[in-house]
C-alpha angles and dihedrals in degrees: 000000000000119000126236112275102264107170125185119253103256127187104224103213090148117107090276162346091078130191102286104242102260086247092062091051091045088051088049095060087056107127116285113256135196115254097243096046115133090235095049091050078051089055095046091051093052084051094058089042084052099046105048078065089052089051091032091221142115098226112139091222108065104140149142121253102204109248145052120321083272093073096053087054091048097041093057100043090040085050099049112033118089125198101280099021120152100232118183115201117189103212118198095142145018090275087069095054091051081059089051097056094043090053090046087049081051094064088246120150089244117203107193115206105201117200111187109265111273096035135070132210123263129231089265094059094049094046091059092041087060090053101047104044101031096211118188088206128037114190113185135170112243091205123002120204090207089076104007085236122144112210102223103240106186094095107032089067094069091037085058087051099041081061098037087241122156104243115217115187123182100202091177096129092045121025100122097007093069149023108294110162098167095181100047093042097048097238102164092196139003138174129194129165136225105250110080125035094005090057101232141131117273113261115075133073126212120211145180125182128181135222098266082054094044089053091061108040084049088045080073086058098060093053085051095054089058095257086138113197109241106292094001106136132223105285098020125106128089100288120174115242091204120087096180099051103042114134104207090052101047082045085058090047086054095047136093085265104061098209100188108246098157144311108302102219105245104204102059088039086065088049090051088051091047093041090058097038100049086045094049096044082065093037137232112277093041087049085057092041085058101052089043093048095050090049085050092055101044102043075048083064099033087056094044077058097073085248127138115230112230122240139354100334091196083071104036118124117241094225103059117032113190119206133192113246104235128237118277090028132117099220089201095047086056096058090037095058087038092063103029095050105035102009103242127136132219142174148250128188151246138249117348088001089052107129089352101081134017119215115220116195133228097177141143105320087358099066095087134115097245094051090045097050091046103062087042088056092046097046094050088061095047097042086053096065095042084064096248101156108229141131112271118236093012096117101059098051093058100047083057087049091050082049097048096237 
């Protein structure tokens, strides 16, 4: 017979998921409720109030899809696109070729933009590729783990709007570790997920769509309901194949009128509602001076380290730091040691970075002082006998320095 689940107690130090902050999980073990109790409509309600903070917008359709991080993309590609589409993804990581596949899967005309790993496009680039392609839909990463790179925003919504474009942004790596103002930067939708800088558990999806987004996905609904456009023929118009995904369907579950769609899964509705409400309760920008603060600390260490830090570091995220693995060094000893002998996890990476960088994540619970010292700790000891030539203790020091103490 199986034995009771009994993990050790890792420090989860990789580019997400992170350790859940231990008010997440307390909230997770609330009494189970059905989906049309009075109290749980109450909750959901309260999820779609908090997150509009998170997302610092106003948009009536600020909701959870019920999944990883992976089903808020999909459900708002899937939702959007329409066959033909012309559909412009901005690749600067392995996250943007995922887009690229789920609109393909979509049936969209996809025009893929590639900036070399480690870097990401200016507004200049994107302006011409505007020009040149004519999408009706962009989906970009904010920030993407894969390169620890973050995609500046602020321009790309008026550019979208200048050429009457749908902007998608997944926003998975940075939503509450960085600047997202959705409503002053004209992001028309945008998904993210709990398990990285809101210090959650992986499983729910949290989602905000404007009015120029909610036109088009009901726009699906008219041709369903048989309003053909002129010359348009029984069993043509841009209706969605996903039912689970659908958009207009999980917006009607959310309403005031509670159309059933499907279970929403209580549990890790409770985790989204916890997640906003313990990140707004400390408030946005100290919540990004906490993240930054902690990248600061630890690039500080890494430095001290006699390692070189990966990509433009005017455009890192300060949530996920990727560092080159130096030479003479096995890379996956390393992790290995990392996790066997002091229980911390970190991260390689994918594609043209696999076996040359690890990724080491400050994100959500995990962007503390104590979390940060200790890998630094951890990875001095385990660099040493691996032979790298550095200054012990050095790292440390300099992470305290970065942090003023």
């Amino acid at each position: 017979m199986a034995e009771d689940i009994n993990p050790a107690p890792r420090l989860l130090m990789g580019p997400g998921p992170i350790n859940a902050d231990p008010r997440v999980l307390r909230a997770m073990s609330a009494q189970l409720l059905g989906q049309f109790d009075p109290q749980f409509r109450a909750y959901m309600r309260e999820t779609m109030e908090l997150y509009r903070g998170v997302f610092q917008t106003a948009n009536r359709w600020t909701l959870v899809i019920d999944g990883t991080a992976r089903a808020g993309i999909e459900a708002a590609l899937a939702s959007v696109i329409e066959p033909g589409d012309r559909v412009l993804v901005p690749v600067f990581g392995r996250f943007g070729h995922l887009k690229v596949e789920i609109a393909k899967r979509c049936g969209a005309d996809v025009r893929a933009i590639e900036a070399e790993w480690g870097t990401v496009f200016d507004a200049g680039a994107l302006a011409a590729a505007m020009r040149e392609h004519r999408p009706r839909v962009v989906a970009v990463s904010h920030g993407d783990t894969s390169t620890t790179m973050a995609q500046p925003l602020a321009e790309l919504g008026r550019l979208c709007r200048e050429h009457d474009a749908l902007l998608y942004v997944d926003a998975t790596a940075t939503l509450g570790g960085m600047d997202l103002p959705v409503d002053a930067w004209q992001l028309d939708l945008v998904s993210a997920g709990l398990q990285k800088c809101l210090g959650g558990p992986s499983g729910s999806a949290p989602l905000t769509l404007n009015e120029r987004a909610e036109s088009r996905i009901m726009r699906r609904r008219h041709i369903e309901a048989g309003l053909k456009r002129p010359g348009e023929k029984d069993g043509e118009g841009p209706i969605i194949r996903s039912n689970y995904f659908d958009l207009a369907m999980v917006i009607d579950y959310w309403s005031e009128s509670a159309l059933n769609h499907h279970t929403e899964a209580t549990t890790m509705l409770y985790a989204a509602r916890e997640c906003a409400r313990i990140l707004l309760a400390e408030g946005l920008p100290q919540a990004f001076a906490r993240h930054a603060a902690a990248s600061r600390a630890l690039c500080a260490g890494l430095v001290a380290m006699e390692l070189e830090l990966f990509g433009d570091q005017k455009h890192k995220m300060p949530n996920v730091t990727g560092v080159h693995i130096p030479a003479g060094v096995d890379g996956e000893k390393v992790r290995r040691a990392l996790l066997e002998h002091f229980n911390i996890e970190i991260g390689t990476s994918f594609g043209p970075l696999h076996g040359k960088i690890w990724r080491i994540g400050t994100m959500g619970y995990n962007a503390r002082k104590d979390a940060v010292l200790t890998t630094l700790a951890a990875l001095e000891a385990v660099l040493a006998a691996q032979k790298h030539k550095f200054a012990r203790g050095a790292a440390v020091d300099a992470a305290l320095a970065a942090y003023g103490a």
